[in-house]
MARBABA-740319 format. One record per residue: residue in one letter; x, y, z negated of N, C-alpha, C in turn. Coordinates in steps of 0.2 Angstrom, whole numbers. Last residue first. Example, Ala and Ser with C-alpha at 12.3 -4.5 7.8 and 13.67 -1.06 7.14 Angstrom:
% MARBABA-740319
ROVEX   rest      nX      nY      nZ     caX     caY     caZ      cX      cY      cZ
ROVEX      S      64     -11     -35      68      -5     -36      64       0     -39
ROVEX      A      66     -28     -39      62     -22     -39      66     -16     -39
This chain:
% MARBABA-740319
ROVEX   rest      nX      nY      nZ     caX     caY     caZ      cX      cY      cZ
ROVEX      X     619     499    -930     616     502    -934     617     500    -941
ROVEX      X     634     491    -925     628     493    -922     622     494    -928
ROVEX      X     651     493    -932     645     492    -933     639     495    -930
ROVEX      X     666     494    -920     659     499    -924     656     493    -924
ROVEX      X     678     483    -924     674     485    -918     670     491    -923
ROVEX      X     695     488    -932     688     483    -929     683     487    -926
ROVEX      X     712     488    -928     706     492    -929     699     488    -926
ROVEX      X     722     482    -924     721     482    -931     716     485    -934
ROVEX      X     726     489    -908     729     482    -912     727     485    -922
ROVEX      X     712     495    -900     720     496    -904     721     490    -908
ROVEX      X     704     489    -887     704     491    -895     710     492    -895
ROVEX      X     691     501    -876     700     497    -875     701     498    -883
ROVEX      X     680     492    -868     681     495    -874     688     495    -876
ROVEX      X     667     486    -862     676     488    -858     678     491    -864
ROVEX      X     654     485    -862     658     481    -867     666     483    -865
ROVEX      X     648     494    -855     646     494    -861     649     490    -865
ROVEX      X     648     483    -840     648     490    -843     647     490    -850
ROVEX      X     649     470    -836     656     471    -840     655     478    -844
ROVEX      X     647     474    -820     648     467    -825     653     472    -830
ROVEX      X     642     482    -810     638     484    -818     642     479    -820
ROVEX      X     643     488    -796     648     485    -801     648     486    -806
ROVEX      X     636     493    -782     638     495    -788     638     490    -793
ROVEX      X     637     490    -768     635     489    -772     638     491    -778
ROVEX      X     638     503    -753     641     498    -755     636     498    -763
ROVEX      X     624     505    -741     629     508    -747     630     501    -752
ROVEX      X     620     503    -726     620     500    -732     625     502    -737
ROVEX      X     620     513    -714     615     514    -717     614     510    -725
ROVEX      X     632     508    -707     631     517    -708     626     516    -714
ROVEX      X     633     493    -706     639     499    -708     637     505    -712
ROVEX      X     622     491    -703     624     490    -707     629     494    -712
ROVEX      X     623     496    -688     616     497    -694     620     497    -700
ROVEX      X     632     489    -682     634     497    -685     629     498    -690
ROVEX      X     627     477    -682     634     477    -688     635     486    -688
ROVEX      X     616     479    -672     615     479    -682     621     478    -686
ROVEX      X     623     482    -661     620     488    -664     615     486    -672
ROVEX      X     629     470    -658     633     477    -659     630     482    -665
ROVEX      X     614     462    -657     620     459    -663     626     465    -664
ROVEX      X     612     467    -647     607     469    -652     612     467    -658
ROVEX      X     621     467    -637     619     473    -637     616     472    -645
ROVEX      X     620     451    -637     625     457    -638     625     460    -640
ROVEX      X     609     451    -630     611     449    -636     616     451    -641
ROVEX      X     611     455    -616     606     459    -624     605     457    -630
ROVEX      X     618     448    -613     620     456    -613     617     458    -617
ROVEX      X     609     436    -613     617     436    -617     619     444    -616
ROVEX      X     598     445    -601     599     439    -609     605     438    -611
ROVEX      X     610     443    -590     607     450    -595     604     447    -600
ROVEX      X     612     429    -588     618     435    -589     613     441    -594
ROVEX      X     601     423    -586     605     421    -592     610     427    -593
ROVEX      X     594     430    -574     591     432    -581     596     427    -588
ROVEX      X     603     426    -567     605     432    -567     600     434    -574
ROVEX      X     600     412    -566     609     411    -568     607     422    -570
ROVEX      X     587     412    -558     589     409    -567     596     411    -569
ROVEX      X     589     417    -548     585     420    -554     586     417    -561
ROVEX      X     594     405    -544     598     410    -543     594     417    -548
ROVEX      X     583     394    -543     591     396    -549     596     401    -548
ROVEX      X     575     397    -534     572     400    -543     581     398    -549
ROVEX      X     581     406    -519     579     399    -525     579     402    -532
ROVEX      X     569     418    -515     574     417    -515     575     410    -521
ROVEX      X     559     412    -499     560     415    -505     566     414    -510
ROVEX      X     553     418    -485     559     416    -487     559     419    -493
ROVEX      X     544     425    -479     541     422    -482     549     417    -487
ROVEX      X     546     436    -470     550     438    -477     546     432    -482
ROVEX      X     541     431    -457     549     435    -460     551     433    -465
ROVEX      X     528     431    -461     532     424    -459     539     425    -462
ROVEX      X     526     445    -462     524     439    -468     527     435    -467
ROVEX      X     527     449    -449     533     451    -455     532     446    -462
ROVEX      X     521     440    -441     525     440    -440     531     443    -446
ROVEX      X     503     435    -449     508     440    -447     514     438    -448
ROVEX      X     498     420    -446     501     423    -451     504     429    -447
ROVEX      X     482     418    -435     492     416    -434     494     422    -441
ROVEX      X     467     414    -438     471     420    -439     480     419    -439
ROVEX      X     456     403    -428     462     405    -433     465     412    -432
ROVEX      X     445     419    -428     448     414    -432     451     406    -427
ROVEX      X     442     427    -416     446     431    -422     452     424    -428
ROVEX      X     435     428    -404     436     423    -408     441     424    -413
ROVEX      X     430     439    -397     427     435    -399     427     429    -403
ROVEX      X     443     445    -393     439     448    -401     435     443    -402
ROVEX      X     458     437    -389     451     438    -388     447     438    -393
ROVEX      X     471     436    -390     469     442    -391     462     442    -389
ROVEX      X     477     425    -403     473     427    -394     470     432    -396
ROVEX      X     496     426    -407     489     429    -408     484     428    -402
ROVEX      X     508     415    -410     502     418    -406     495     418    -408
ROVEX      X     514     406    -423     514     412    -422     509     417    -417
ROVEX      X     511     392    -430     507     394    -425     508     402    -426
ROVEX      X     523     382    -436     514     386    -438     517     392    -432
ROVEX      X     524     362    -433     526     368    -431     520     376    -434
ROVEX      X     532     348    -441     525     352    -443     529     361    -440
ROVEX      X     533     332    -434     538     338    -435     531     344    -437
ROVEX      X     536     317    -445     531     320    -438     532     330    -442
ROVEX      X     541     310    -453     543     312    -450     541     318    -445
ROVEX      X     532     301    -459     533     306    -462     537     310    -458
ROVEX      X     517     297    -444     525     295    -449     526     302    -452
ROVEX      X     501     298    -445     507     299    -441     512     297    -446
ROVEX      X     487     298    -450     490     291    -445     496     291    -443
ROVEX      X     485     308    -456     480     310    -449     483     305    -447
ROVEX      X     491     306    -468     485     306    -471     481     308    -462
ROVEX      X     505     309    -464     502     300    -467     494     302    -467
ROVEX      X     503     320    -462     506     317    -458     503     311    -459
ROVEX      X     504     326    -476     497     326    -473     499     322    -463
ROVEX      X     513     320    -482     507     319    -484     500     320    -478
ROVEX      X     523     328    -475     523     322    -475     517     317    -478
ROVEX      X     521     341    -479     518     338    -471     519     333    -473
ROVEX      X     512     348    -490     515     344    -490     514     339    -484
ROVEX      X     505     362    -492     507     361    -488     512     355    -487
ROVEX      X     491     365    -507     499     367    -504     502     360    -499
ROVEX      X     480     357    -507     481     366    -510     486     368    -510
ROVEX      X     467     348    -503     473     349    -501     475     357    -502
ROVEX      X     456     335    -502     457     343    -506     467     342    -506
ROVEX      X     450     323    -499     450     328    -494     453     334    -498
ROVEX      X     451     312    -508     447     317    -509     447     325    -503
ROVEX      X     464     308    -504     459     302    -506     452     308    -505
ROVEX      X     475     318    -508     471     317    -498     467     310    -501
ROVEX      X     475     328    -518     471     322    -519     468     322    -510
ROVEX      X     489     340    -524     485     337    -519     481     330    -520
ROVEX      X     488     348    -539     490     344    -537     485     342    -530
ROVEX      X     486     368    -541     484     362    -543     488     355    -535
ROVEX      X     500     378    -546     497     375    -540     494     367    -540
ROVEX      X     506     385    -554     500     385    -556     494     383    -551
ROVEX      X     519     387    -550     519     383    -554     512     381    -557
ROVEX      X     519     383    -530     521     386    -537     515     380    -544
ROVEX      X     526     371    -519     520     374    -524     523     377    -528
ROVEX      X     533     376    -503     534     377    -513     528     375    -516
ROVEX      X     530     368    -488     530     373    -493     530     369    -502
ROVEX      X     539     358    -478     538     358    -484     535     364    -487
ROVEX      X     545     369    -465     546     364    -467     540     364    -475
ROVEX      X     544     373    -447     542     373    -451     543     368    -456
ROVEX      X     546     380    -429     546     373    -436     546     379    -443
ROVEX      X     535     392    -425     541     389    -426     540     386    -432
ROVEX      X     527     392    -407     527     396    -415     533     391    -418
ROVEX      X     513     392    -397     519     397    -398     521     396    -405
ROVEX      X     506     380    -389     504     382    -394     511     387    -394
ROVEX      X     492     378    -375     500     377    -376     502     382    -384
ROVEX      X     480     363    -376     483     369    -378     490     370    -376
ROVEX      X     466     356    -371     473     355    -371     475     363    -370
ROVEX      X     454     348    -383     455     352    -380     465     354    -377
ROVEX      X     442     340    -390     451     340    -389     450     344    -385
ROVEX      X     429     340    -394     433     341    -400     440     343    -397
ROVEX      X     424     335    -380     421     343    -387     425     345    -390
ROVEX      X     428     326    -379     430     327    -375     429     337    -379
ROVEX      X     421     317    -389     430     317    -387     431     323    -384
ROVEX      X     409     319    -385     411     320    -392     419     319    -390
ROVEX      X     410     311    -372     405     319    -372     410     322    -380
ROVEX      X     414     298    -374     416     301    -369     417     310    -372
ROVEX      X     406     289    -379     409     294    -384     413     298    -380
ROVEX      X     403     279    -371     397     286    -373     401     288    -378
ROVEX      X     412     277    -359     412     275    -366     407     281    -367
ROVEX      X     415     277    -344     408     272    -346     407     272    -353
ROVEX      X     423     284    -339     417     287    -340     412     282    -343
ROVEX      X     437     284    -347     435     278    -344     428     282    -348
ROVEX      X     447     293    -354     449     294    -346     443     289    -343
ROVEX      X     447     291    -367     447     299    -364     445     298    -358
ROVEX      X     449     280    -369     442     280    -371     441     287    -366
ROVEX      X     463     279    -364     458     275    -364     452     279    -365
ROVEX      X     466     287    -377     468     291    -369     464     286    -363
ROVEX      X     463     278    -386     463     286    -387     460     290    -380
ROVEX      X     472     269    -386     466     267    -386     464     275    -385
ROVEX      X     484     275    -385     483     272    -378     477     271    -380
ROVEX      X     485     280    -399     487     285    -393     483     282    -387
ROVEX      X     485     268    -404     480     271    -407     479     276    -400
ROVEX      X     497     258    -402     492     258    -400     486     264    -402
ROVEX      X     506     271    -405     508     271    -401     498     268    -399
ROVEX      X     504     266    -423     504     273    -419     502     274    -412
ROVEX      X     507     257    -430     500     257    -425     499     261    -420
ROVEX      X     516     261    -440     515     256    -436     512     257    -429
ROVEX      X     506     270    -446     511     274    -441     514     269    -437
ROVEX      X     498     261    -451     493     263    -445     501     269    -443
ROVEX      X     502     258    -462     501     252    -456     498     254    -451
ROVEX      X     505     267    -471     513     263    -466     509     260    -461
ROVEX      X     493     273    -473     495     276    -467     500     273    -465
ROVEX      X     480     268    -480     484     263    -477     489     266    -473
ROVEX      X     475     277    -487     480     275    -490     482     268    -486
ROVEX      X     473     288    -476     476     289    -479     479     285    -486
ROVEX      X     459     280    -472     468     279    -468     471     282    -474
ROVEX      X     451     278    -483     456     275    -482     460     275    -478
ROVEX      X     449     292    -481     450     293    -487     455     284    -487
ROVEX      X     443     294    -470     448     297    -468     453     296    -476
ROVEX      X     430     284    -473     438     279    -468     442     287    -467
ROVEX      X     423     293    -480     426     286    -482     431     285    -478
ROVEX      X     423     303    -469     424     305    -476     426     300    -479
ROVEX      X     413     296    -463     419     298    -460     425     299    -465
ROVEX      X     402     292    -469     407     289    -466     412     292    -466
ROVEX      X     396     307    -473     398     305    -477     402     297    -473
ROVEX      X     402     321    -460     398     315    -464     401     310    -469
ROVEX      X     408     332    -451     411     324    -453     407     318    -454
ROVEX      X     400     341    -454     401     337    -447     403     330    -448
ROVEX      X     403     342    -465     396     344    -464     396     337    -457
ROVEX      X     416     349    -465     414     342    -469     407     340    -468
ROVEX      X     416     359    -458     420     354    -456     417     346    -459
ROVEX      X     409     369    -463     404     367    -460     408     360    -456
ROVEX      X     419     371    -475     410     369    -476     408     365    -471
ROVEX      X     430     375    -466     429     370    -470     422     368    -471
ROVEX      X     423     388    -463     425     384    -457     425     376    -460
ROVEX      X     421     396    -476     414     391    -471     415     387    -465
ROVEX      X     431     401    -478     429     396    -481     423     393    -477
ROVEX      X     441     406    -462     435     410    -469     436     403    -473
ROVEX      X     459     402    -458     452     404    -457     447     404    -462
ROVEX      X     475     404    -452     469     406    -456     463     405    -455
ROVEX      X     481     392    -441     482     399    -446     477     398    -451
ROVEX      X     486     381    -437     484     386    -430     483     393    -435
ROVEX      X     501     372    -439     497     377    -442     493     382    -439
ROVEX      X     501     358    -431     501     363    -429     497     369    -435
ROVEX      X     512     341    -432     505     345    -434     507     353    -434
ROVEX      X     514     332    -416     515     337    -423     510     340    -426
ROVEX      X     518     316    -407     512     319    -409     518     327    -415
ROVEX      X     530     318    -395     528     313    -398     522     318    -403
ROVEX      X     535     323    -383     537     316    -383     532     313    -388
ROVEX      X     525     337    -376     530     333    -382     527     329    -381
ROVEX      X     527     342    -358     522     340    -365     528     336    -371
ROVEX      X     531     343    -346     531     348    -349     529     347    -359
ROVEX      X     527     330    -339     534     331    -340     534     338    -345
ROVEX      X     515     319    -343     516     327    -342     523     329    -345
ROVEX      X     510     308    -345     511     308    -339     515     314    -337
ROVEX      X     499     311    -361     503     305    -354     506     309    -347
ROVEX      X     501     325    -372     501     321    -364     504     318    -360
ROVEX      X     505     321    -389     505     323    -382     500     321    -375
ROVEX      X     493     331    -400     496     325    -398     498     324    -388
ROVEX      X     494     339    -413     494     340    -406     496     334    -404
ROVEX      X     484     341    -426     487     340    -425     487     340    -415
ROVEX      X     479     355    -436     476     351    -433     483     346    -430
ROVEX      X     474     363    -452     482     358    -448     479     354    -444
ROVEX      X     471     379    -456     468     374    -453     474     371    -451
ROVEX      X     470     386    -474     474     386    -468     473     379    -463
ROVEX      X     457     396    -481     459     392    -478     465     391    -472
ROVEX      X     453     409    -491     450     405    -485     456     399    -486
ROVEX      X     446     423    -499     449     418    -498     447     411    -493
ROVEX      X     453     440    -497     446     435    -496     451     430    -497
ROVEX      X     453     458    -504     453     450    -502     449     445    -501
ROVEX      X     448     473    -495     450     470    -499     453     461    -499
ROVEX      X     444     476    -481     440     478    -488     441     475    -498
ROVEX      X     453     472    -474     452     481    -474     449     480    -478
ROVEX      X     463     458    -485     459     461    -479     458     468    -480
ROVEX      X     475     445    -487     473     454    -488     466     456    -481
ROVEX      X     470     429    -490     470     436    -485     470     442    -486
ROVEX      X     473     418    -500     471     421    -501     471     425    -493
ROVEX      X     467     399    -499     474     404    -498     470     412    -496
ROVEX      X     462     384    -508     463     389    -504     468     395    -502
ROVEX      X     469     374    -496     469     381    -498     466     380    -505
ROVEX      X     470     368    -480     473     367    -486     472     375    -487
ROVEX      X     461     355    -471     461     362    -471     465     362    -479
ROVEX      X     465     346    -455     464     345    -463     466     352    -467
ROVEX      X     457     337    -441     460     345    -445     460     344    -451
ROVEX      X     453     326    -433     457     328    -438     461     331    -440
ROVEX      X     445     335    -422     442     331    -427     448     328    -433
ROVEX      X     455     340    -415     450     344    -419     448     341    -424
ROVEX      X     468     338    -406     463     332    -412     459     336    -416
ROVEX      X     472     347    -395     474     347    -399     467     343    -403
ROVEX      X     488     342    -383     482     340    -383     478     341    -391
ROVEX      X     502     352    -378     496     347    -380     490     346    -381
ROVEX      X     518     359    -376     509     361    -374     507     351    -378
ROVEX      X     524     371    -387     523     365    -385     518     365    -382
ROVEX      X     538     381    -388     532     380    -384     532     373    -384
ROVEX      X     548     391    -401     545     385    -397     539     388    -394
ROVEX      X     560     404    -411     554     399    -408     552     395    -402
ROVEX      X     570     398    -422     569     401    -417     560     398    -413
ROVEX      X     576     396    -433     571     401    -434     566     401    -427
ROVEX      X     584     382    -430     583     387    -435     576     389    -434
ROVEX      X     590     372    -421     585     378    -419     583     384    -423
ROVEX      X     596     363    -427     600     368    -425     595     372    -421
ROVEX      X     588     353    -430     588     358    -435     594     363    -432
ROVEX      X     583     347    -419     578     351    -422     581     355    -428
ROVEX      X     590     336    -410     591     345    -414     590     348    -417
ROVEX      X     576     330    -403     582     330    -403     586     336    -406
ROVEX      X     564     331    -396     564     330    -404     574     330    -406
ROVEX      X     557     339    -383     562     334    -385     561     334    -392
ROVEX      X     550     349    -378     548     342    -375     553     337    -378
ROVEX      X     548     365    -381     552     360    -384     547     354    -380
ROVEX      X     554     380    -374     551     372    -372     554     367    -377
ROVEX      X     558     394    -384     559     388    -378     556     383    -379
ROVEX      X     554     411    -382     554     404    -385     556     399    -381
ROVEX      X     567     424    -382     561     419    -378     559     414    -381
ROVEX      X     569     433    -397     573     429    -393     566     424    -391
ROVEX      X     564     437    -410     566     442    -405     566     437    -398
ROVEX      X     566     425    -419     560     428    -416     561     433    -411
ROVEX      X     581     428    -424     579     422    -419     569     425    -416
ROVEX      X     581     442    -428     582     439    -422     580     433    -418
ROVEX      X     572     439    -439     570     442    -434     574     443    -428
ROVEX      X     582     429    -446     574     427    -447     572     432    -439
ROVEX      X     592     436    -450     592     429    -445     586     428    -441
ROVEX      X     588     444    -457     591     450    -450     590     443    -447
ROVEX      X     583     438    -469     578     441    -464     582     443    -459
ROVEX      X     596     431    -473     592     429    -470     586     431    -465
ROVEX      X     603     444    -477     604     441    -472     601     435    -467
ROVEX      X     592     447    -488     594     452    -481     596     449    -475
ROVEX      X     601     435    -495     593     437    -494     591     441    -488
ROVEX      X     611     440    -499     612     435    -495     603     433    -493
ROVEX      X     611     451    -506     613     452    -499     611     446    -496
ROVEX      X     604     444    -517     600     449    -514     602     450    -506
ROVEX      X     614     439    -523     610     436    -521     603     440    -516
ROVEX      X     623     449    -524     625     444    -520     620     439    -517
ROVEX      X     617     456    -535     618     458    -531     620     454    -524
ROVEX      X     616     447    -545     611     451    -542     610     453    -534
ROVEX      X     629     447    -548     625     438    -547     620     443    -542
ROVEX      X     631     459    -555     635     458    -548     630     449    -545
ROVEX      X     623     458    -563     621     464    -559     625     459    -552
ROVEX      X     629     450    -573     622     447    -570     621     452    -566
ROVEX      X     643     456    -574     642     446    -571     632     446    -570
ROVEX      X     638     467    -582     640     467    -575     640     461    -572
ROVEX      X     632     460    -593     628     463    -588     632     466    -584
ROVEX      X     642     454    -599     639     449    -595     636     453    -591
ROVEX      X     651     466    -602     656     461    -596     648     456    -593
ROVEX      X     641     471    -610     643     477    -604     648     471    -599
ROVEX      X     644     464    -623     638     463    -618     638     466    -614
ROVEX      X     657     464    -623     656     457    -622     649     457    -619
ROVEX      X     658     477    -630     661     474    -625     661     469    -619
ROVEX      X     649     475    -642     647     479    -636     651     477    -629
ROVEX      X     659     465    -647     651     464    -645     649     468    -640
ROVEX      X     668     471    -650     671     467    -648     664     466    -643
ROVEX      X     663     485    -660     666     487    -652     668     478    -648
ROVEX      X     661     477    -671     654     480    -664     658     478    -659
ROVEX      X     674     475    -674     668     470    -673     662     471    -668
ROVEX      X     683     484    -680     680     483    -672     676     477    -670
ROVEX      X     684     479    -694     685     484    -691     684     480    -685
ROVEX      X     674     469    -706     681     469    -701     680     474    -695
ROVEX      X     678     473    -722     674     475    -718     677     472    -710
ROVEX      X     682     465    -736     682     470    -731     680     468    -724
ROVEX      X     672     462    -752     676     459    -745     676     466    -743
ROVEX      X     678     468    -768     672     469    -758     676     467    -755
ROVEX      X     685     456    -779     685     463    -773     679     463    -767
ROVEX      X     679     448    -793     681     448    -785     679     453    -783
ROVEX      X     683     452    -809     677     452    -806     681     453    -797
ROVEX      X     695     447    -816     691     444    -816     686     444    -810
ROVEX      X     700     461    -817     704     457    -814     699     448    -811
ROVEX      X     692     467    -828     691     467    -821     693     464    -818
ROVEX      X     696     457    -839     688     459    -837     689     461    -830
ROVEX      X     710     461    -840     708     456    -838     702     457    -838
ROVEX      X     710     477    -842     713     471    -834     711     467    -835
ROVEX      X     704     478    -854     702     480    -848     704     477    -842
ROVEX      X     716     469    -862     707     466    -863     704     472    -854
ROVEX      X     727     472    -865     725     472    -857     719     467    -857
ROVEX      X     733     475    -877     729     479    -874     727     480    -867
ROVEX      X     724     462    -887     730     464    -884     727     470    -881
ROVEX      X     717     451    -897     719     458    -900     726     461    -893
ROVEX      X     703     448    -889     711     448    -888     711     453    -889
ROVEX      X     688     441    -898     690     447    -894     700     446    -895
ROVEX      X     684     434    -909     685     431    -903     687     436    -897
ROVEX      X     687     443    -920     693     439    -919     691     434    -913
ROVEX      X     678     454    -921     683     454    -915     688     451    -915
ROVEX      X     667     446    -925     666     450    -921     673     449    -917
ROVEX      X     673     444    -937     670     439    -935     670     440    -928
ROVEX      X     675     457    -945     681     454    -941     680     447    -940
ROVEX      X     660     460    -945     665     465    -939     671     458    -941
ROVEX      X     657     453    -955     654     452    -948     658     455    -943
């Protein structure tokens, strides 16, 4: 059985080389690996510091614009010409202001002295005066500010259920009524001026001629958990003038000014004009500029964690130990048989 045994065994003396020669070397390791990683995540989060940084000046900048042009007298606007080489600055409009077509968008929260409340922002629209050199050429909607939740209640209350139906069809016939525009104004200013219409008294309650303080204004943001507007249903929960322009009879164009002047009569506190620092800093910065800075540091930190498990690896895994083959490496001499096992 012994020379069974070792004549499938090479009677040579390089039976040990050849066994091991057989089994494949430890890969090697590839030196500076980490350090390439670490590297690589210290360059992104400087590119997303510096991102950071650029954007943030260019933020500052816009507040230093912000309060200067508020610093600076308001001007007279009677014209629509320009409008965006105005910027920040602020205006005087006088007009006539349509109470009865306010439409209240909210709700919108208030810091108050006892904490918060939530209320409402009122959009009434200001329509001009015939005849009056001083007045805008053509109708705007005016954020006159803040007001509780009961101002609403009792807006709809008044309204009635009519009114409620036909403010729900203008709003879907508005191309044919900005069409209409002009005649609506004349039948309007007609009813206003001729004592013989019994609607006289009700017109005359609801309008009133104002001169209002404050600056254009565009589009607000909805965020991302800002239910959708329904002007069908009177419910309005961010600030799209175009919408709500078509929804009081005017074109989408119709300019939306919000109401900086405060009246300083205590007996009448609401509307509340948005404080001046809050309009300031109401500038916010675009969400892709936030975005390109959270990819930089995200890719830094990916780095950073991909660095720090090849060193893991390195310091803490001990290399494997190399059992093939133990207990048979047995170096034979040419002519001698194996031991018999028991």
């Amino acid at each position: 059985m012994s020379s069974s045994t070792t004549s499938n065994l090479p009677a040579t003396s390089n039976l040990e080389t050849q066994l091991l020669s057989s089994v494949p070397p430890p890969a090697k390791k590839k030196r500076g690996s980490a350090l390439l990683w670490y590297l690589v995540g210290f360059t992104t989060y400087g590119l997303g510091e510096t991102y950071k940084f650029l954007q943030t000046d260019v933020y500052k900048k816009h507040l230093d614009f912000r309060q200067q042009c508020l610093e600076i007298k308001p001007m007279k606007l009677n014209t629509t010409k320009d409008l965006d080489g105005l910027g920040f600055r602020r205006v005087v409009c006088k007009g006539v202001y349509d109470e009865q077509r306010s439409i209240y968008v909210g709700p919108k929260p208030r810091s108050m002295s006892k904490g918060s409340e939530n209320g409402f922002y009122v959009i009434t629209p200001l329509l001009p005066i015939p005849n009056e050199p001083n007045s805008m050429k053509s109708p705007i909607l005016v954020n006159r500010g803040w007001v509780p939740s009961d101002w609403k209640e009792k807006s709809l209350e008044s309204l009635g259920t009519g009114v409620v139906v036909a403010a729900a069809n203008e709003s879907r016939k508005s191309n044919k009524i900005v069409s209409s525009q002009q005649n609506l104004l004349s039948k309007f200013w007609c009813k206003f001026n001729n004592p013989t219409i019994a609607e006289k008294d009700q017109v005359c309650g609801a309008m009133h001629v104002a001169e209002v303080v404050g600056v254009i204004r565009k589009n607000e943001t909805p965020g991302i958990y800002t239910l959708v507007n329904y002007p069908s249903s009177l419910a309005w929960f961010y600030l799209d003038v175009p919408k709500l322009a078509q929804a009081m009879g005017f074109g989408e164009d119709t300019m939306y000014i919000e109401n900086t002047y405060k009246d300083m009569d205590e007996s009448r506190p609401y509307p509340a004009p948005r404080d001046v620092e809050n309009l300031i800093r109401s500038k916010d910065i675009p969400l892709n500029y936030h975005l390109y800075t959270v990819l930089w540091h995200w890719s830094s930190l990916t780095c950073f964690i991909k660095a720090s498990s090849i060193l893991m690896r390195k310091f803490t895994k001990s290399d494997p130990v190399d059992t093939i083959g133990v207990g048979c490496l047995t170096k034979l001499e040419p002519g001698k048989d194996m031991p018999n096992e028991g």
